[in-house]
Kinemage of the C-alpha trace (Angstrom):
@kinemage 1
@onewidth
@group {chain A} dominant
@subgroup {mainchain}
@vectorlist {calphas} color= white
{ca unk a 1} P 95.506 123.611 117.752
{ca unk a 2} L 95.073 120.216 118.703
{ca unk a 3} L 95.043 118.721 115.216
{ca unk a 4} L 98.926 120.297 114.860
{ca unk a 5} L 99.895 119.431 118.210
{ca unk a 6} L 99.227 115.648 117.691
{ca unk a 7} L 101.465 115.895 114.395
{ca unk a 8} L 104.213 118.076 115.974
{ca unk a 9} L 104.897 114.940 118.600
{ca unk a 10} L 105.788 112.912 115.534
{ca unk a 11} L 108.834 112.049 114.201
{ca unk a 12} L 109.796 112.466 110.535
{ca unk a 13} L 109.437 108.807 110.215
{ca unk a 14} L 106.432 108.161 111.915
{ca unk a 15} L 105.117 111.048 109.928
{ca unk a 16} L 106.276 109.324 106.729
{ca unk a 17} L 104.676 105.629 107.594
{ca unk a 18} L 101.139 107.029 108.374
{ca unk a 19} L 101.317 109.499 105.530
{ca unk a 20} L 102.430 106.020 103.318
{ca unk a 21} L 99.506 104.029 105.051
{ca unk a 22} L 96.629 106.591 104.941
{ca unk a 23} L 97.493 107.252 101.355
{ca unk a 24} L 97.291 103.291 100.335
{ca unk a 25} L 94.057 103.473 102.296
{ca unk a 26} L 92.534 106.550 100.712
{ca unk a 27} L 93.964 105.154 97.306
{ca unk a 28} L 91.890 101.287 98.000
{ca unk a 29} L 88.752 103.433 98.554
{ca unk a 30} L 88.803 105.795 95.650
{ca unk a 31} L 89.723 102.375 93.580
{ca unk a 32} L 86.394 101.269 94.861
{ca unk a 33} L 84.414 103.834 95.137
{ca unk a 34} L 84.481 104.568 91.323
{ca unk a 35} L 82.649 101.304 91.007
{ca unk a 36} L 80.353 102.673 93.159
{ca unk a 37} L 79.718 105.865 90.780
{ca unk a 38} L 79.641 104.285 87.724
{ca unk a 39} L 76.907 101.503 88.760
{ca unk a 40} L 74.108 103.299 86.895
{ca unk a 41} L 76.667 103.722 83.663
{ca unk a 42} L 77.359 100.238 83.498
{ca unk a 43} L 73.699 98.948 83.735
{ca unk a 44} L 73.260 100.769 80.726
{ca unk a 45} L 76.525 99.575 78.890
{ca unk a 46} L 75.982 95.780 79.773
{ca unk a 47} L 71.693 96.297 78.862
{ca unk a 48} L 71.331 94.794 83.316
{ca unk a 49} L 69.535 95.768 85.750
{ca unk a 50} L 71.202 97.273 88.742
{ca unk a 51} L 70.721 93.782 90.783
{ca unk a 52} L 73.317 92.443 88.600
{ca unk a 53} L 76.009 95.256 88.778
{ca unk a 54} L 75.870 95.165 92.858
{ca unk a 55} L 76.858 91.706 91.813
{ca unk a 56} L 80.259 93.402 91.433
{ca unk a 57} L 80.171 94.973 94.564
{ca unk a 58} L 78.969 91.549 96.392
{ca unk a 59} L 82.158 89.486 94.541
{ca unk a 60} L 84.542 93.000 95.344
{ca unk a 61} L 83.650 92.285 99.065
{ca unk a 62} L 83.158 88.990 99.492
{ca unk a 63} L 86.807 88.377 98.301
{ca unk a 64} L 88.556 90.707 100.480
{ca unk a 65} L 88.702 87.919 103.240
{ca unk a 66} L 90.908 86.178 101.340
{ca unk a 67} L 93.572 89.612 100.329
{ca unk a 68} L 93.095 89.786 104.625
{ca unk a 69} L 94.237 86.052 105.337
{ca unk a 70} L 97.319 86.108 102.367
{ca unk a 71} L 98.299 89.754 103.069
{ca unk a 72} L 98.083 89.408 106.363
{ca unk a 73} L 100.241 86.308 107.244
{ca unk a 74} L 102.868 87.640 104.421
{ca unk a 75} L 102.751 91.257 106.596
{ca unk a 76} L 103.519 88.915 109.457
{ca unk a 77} L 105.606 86.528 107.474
{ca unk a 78} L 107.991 89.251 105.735
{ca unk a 79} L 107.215 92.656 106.851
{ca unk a 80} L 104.390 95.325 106.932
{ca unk a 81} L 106.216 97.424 104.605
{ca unk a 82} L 107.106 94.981 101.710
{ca unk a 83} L 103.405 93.454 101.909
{ca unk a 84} L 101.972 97.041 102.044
{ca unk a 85} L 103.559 97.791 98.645
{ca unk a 86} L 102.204 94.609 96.900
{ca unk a 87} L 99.404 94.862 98.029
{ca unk a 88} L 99.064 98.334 96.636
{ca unk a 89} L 100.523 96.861 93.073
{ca unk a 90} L 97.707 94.086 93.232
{ca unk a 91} L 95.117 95.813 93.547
{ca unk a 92} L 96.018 98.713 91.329
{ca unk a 93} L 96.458 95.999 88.521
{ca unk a 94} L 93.016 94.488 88.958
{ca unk a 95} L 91.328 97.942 88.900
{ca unk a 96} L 93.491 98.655 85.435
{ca unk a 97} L 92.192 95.420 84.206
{ca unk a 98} L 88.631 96.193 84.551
{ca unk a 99} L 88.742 99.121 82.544
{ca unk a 100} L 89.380 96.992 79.738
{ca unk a 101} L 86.324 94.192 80.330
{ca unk a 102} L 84.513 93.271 77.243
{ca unk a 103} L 81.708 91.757 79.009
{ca unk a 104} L 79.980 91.952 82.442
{ca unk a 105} L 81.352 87.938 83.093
{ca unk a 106} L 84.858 89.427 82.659
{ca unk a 107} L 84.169 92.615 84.363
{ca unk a 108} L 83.397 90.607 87.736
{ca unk a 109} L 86.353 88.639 87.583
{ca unk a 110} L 88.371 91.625 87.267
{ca unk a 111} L 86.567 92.728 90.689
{ca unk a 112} L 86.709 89.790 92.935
{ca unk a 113} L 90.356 89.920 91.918
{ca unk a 114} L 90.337 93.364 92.940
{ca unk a 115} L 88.660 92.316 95.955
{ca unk a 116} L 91.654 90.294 97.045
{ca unk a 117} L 94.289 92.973 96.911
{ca unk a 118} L 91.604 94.981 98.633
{ca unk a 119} L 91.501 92.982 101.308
{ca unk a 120} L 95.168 92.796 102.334
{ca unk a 121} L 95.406 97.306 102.948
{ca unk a 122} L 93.306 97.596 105.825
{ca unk a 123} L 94.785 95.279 108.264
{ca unk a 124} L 98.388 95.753 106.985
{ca unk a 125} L 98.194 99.611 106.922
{ca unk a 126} L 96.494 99.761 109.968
{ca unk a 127} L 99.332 97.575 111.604
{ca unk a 128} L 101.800 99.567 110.134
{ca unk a 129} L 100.731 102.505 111.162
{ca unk a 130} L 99.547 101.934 114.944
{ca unk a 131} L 103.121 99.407 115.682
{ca unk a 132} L 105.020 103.122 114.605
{ca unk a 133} L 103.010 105.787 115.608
{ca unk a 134} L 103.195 106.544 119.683
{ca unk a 135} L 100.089 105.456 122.256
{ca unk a 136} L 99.248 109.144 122.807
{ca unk a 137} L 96.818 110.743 120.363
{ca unk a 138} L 95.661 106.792 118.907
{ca unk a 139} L 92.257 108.658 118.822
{ca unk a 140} L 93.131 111.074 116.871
{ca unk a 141} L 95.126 108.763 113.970
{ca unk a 142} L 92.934 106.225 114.284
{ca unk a 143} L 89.592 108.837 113.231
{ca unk a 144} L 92.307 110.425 110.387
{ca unk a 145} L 93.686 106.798 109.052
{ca unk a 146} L 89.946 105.566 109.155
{ca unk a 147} L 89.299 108.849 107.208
{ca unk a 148} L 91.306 107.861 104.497
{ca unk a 149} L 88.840 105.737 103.116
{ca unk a 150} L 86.627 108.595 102.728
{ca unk a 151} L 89.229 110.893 101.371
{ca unk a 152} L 89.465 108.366 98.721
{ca unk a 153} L 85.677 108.269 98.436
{ca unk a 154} L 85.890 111.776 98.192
{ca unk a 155} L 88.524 112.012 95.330
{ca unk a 156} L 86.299 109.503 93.488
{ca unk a 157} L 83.493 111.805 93.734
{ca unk a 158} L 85.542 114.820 91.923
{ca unk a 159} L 87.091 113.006 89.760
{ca unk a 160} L 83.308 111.411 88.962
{ca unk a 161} L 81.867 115.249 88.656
{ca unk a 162} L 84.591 116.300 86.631
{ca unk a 163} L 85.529 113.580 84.113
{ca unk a 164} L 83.361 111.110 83.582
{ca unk a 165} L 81.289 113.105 80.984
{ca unk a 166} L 84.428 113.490 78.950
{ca unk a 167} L 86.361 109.552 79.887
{ca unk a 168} L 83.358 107.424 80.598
{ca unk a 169} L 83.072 104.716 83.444
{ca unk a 170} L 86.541 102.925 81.365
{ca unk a 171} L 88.403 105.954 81.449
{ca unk a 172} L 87.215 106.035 85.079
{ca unk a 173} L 89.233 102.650 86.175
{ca unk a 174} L 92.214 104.076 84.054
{ca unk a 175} L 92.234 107.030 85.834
{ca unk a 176} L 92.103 105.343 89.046
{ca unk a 177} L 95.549 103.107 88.680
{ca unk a 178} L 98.027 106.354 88.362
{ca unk a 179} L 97.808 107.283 92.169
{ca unk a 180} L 99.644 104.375 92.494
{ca unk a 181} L 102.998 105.245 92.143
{ca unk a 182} L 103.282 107.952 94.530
{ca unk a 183} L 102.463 105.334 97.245
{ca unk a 184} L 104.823 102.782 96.438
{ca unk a 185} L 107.408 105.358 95.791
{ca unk a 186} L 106.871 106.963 99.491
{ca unk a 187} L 106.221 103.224 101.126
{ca unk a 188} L 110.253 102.716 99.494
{ca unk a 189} L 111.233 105.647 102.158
{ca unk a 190} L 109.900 104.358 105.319
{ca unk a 191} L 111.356 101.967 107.510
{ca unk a 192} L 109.742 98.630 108.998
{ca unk a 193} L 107.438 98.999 112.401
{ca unk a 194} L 109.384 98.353 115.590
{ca unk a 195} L 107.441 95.945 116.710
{ca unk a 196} L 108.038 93.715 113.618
{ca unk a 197} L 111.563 94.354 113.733
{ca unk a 198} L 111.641 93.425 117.111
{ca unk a 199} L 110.087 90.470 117.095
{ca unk a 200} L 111.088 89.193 113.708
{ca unk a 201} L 109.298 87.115 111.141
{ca unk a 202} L 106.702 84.852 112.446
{ca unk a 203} L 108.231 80.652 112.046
{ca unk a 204} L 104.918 80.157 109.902
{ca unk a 205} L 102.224 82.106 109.209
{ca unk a 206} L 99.740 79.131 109.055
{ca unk a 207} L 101.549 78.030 112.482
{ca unk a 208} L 101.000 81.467 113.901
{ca unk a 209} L 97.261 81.568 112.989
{ca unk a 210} L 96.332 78.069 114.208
{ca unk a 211} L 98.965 79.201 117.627
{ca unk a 212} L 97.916 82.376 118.544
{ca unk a 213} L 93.964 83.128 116.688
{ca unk a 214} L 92.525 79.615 117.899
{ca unk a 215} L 93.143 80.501 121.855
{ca unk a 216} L 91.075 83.668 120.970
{ca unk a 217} L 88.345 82.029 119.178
{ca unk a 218} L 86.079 83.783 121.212
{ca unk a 219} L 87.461 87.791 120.435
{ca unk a 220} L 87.162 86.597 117.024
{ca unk a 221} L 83.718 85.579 116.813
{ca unk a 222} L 82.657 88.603 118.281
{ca unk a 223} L 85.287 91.363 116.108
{ca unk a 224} L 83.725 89.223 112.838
{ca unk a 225} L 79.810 90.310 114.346
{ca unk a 226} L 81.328 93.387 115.200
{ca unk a 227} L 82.652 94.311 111.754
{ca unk a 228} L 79.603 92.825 110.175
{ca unk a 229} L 77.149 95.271 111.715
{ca unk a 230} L 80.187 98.146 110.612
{ca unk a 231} L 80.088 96.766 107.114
{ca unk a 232} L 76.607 96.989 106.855
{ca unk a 233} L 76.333 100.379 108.305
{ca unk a 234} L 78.894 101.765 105.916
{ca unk a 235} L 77.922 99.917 102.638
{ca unk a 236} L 74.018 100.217 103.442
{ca unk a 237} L 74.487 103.989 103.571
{ca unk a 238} L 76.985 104.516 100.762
{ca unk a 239} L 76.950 101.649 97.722
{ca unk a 240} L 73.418 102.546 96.191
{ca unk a 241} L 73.210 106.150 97.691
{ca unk a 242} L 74.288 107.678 94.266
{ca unk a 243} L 72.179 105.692 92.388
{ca unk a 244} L 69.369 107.149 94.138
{ca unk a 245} L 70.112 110.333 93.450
{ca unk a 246} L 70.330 109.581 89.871
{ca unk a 247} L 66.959 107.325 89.188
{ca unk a 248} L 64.693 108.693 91.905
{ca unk a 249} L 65.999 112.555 92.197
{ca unk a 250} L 67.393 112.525 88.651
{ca unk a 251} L 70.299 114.301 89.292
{ca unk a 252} L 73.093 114.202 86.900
{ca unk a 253} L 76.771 113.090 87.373
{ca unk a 254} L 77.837 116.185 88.682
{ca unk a 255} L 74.589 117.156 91.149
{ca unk a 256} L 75.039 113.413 92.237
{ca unk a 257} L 78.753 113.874 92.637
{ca unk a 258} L 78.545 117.160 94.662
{ca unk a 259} L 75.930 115.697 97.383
{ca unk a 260} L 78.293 112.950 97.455
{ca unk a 261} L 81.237 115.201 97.876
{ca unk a 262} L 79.238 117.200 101.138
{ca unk a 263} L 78.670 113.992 102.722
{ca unk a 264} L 82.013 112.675 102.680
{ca unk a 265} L 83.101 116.070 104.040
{ca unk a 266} L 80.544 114.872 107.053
{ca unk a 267} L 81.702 111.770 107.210
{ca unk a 268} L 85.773 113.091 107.463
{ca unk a 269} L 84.846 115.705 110.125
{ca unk a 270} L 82.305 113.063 111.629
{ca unk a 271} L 85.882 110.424 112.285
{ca unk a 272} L 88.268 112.628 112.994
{ca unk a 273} L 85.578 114.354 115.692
{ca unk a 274} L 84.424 110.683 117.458
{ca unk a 275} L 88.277 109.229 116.692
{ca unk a 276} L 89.545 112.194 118.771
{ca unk a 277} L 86.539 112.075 121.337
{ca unk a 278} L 86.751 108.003 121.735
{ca unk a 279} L 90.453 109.605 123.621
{ca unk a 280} L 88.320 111.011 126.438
{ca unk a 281} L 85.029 108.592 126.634
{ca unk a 282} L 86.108 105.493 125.656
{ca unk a 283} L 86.017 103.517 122.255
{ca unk a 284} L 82.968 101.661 123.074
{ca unk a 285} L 81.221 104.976 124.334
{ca unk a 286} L 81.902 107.278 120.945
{ca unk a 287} L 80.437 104.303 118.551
{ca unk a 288} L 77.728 103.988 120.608
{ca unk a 289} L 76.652 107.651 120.754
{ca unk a 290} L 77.553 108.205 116.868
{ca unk a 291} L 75.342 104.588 115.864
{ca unk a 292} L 72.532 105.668 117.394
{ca unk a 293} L 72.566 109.240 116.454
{ca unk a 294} L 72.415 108.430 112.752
{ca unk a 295} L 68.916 107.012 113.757
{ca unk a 296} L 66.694 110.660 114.160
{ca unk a 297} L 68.766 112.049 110.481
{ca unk a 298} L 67.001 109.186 108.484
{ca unk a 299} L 63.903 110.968 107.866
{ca unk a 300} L 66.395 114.027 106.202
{ca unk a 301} L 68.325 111.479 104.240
{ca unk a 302} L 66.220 109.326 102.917
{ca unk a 303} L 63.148 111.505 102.048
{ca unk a 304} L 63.815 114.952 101.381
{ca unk a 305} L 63.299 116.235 97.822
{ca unk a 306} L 65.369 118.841 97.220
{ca unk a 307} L 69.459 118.605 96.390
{ca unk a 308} L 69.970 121.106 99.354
{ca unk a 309} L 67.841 119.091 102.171
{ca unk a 310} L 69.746 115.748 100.925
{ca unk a 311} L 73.167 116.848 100.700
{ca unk a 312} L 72.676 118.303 104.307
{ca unk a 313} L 71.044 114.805 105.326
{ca unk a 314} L 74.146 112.943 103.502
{ca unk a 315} L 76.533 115.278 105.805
{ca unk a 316} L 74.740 114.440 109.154
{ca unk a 317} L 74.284 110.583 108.450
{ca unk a 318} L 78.018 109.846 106.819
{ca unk a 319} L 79.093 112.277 110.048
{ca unk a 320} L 77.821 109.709 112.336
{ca unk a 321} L 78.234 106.367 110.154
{ca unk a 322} L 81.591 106.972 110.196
{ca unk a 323} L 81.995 108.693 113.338
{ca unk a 324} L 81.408 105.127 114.699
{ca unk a 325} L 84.049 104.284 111.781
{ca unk a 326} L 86.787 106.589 113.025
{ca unk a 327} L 86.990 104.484 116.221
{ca unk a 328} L 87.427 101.222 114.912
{ca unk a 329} L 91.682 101.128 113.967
{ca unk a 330} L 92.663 101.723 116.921
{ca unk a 331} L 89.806 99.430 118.895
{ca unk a 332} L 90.386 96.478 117.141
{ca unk a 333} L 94.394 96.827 116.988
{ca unk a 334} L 94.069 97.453 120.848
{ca unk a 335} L 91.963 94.430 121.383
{ca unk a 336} L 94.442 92.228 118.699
{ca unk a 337} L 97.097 89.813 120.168
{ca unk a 338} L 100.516 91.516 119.318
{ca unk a 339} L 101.793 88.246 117.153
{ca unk a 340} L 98.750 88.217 114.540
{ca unk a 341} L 98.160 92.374 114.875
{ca unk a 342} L 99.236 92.193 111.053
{ca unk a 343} L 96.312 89.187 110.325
{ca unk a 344} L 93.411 89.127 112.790
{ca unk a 345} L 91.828 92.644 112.970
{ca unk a 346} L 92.227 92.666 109.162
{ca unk a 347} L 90.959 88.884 108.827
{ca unk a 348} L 87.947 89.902 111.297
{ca unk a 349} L 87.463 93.316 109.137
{ca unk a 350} L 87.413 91.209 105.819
{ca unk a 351} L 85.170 88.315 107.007
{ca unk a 352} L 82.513 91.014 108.589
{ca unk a 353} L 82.681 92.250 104.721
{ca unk a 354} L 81.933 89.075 103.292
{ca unk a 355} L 78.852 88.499 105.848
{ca unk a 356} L 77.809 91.905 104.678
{ca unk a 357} L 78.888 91.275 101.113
{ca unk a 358} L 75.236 91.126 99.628
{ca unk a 359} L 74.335 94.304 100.791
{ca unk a 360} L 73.702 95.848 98.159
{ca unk a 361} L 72.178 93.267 95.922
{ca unk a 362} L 69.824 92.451 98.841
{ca unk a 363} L 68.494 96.517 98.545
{ca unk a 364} L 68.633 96.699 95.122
{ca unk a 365} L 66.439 93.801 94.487
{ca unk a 366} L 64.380 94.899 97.229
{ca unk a 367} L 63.691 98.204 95.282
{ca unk a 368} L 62.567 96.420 92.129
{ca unk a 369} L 60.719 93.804 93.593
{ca unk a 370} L 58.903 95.200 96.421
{ca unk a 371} L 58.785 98.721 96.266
{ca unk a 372} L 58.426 99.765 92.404
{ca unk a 373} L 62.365 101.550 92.086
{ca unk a 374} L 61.986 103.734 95.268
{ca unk a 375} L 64.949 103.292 97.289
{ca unk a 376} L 64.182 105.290 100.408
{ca unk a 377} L 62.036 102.804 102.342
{ca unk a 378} L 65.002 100.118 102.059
{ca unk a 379} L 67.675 103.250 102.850
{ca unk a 380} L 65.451 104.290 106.106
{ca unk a 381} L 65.025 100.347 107.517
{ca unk a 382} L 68.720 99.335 106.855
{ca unk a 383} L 70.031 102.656 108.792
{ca unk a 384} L 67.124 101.731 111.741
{ca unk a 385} L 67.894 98.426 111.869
{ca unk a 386} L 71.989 98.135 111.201
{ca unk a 387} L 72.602 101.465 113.353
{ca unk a 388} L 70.776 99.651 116.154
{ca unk a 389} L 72.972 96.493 115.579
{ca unk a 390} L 75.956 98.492 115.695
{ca unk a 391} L 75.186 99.742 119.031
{ca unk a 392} L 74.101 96.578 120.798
{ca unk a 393} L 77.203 94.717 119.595
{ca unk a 394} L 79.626 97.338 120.443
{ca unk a 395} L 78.013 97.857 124.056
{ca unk a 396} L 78.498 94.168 124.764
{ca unk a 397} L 82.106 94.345 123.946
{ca unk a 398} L 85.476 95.098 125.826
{ca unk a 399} L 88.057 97.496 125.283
{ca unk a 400} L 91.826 98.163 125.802
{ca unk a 401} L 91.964 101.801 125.672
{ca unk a 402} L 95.242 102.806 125.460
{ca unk a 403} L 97.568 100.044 125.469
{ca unk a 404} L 101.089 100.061 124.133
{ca unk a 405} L 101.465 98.699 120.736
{ca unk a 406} L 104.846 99.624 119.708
{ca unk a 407} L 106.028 96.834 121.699
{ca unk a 408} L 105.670 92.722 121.342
């Protein structure tokens, strides 16, 4: 099988470092992602409307810019490795620390600092990872490393079904900290990227940002667009999803969590299928095709009735959301200048999040203002309009298929 083959033509190191960065990845996202859950819990325990807990959400992603900028000139600064595991301590803190949040004030502090250590994993992981593994197969790792985020999304959704009638949504957080460990403790048995040992720490991270971003002002601009539209398409389909399913389909916690569960099994399959295929027909080509083919499954996700239609809708339109996703590692490490790999795609990730950031406030308002609680007209325009987006920009883009990044 392919899938084996791709593995088999790793070392035991290289096998160890992604293993170490698609964990802290899939780890970030279940931290989130239990936020996510919870959201319909926590209006009830704080007596708000849902508006104000996607406030949390908005401060959890608007944040992450900064975790990208301090993480990622430290990663450049010291070390992927070193960063990677404080970065995995910071945010595991702040996740602890909302568990314990007397009030909703409190409880949004304790995301935005979440939001920070959030911030820092993608970029640094995603470094890490693509400066070790070798160019052949990038595809392929880049779909599975992309994928962790929905393993972790996954997780949450399990864990959700399973124990949040018997822990609550504080018990939830709790739960999410222990993971923890087992990454720092397998990030202690890897060794540094090549490349960063090669090169050596940057003179000054500030230095190296003003040096070597400012001469690509222009690839920035357009990877911040281009990870705007992403954000959107990922948090416009995911953030509020479950809280559909539980105010307009009244489903339970664990009907909710097993459509939720389906659809991330789409949206794996969906990144490690376009990831893989983006080897053959070219990065830009494979987000295209999976942008715009999330278009025709809107009328299957956002209006069918019954838990059986939906969950099958969820699969197709998280296959194809991110299918596009699975792509992006390796596209915007390719297009990255080799000095700031461990800053600017994560920077330009993190600042596309915080131009996205009010996502889900924007729908959720929009459903109690404008459409009397139903969420499926503001599901079926952000997919039309954000897919679409998604396309355009990527289509009007460049790409470095291929190129070497093990070396300086």
């Amino acid at each position: 099988m392919e899938f084996l083959a791709h593995f088999r033509r790793l070392t035991p190191l290289q096998r160890k470092t992604f293993l170490a960065c698609f964990l802290g990845w899939s780890l970030d996202a279940f931290d989130f992602f239990i936020l996510i859950l919870c959201v319909n819990a926590l209006a009830a325990q704080f007596h708000e409307k849902v508006s104000a807990i996607s406030e949390a959400i908005f401060w959890t992603l608007a944040m992450r810019p900064v975790g990208a900028v301090v993480f990622g000139m430290m990663a450049d600064r010291f070390g992927r490795r070193p960063t990677l595991m404080l970065n995995v301590i910071t945010y595991s803190v702040f996740e602890l620390a909302s568990a314990f949040a007397p009030t909703l004030k409190i409880f949004l502090i304790t995301r935005a600092l979440f939001g920070i250590g959030m911030g820092g994993e993608w970029g640094v992981g995603a470094a890490f990872a693509f400066e070790t593994l070798p160019a052949e197969g990038r595809g392929f790792f880049s779909g599975l490393l992309q994928e962790g985020y929905v393993v972790g999304y996954l997780v949450a959704a399990l864990v959700y079904g399973t124990l949040f009638p018997i822990f609550g949504w504080r018990g939830m957080f709790v739960i999410g900290t222990i993971p923890s460990v087992f990454v720092i403790v397998l990030l202690m048995k890897v060794e540094e990227s090549p490349a960063w040992r090669q090169r050596g720490a940057a003179p000054s991270a500030l230095d190296q940002l003003l040096v070597d971003i400012l001469p690509h002002a222009g690839l920035f601009a357009f990877l911040v667009l281009l990870m705007f539209a992403f954000n959107s398409f990922s948090h416009g389909t995911q953030d509020l999803y479950p809280t559909f399913l539980e105010r307009n389909m009244n489903f339970g916690a664990r009907a909710t969590a097993t459509i939720v569960i389906v659809y991330n099994i789409g949206a794996l399959l969906g990144g490690i299928f376009f990831g893989s295929w983006s080897e053959r027909i070219g990065r830009r080509r494979a987000i295209v095709i999976a942008a715009l083919l999330a278009i025709p499954v809107i009328p299957l996700w956002a209006y069918s009735h019954g838990a059986l239609l939906l969950a099958l809708g969820g699969f197709l339109m998280q296959f194809m959301v991110q299918g596009a996703w699975g792509v992006i590692p390796a596209h915007l490490n390719e297009l990255s200048p080799a000095t700031v790999r461990g800053t600017l795609p994560g920077f330009a990730y993190q600042l596309g999040n915080l131009l996205s950031s009010r996502n889900a406030v924007i729908q959720a308002r929009l459903v109690e203002t404008r459409f009397g609680g139903r969420y499926p007209p503001v599901l079926a325009w952000t997919v039309l309009i954000i897919a679409s987006l998604v396309a355009i920009v990527t289509a009007a883009g460049k790409e470095r298929h291929g190129m070497d990044l093990t070396k300086m």
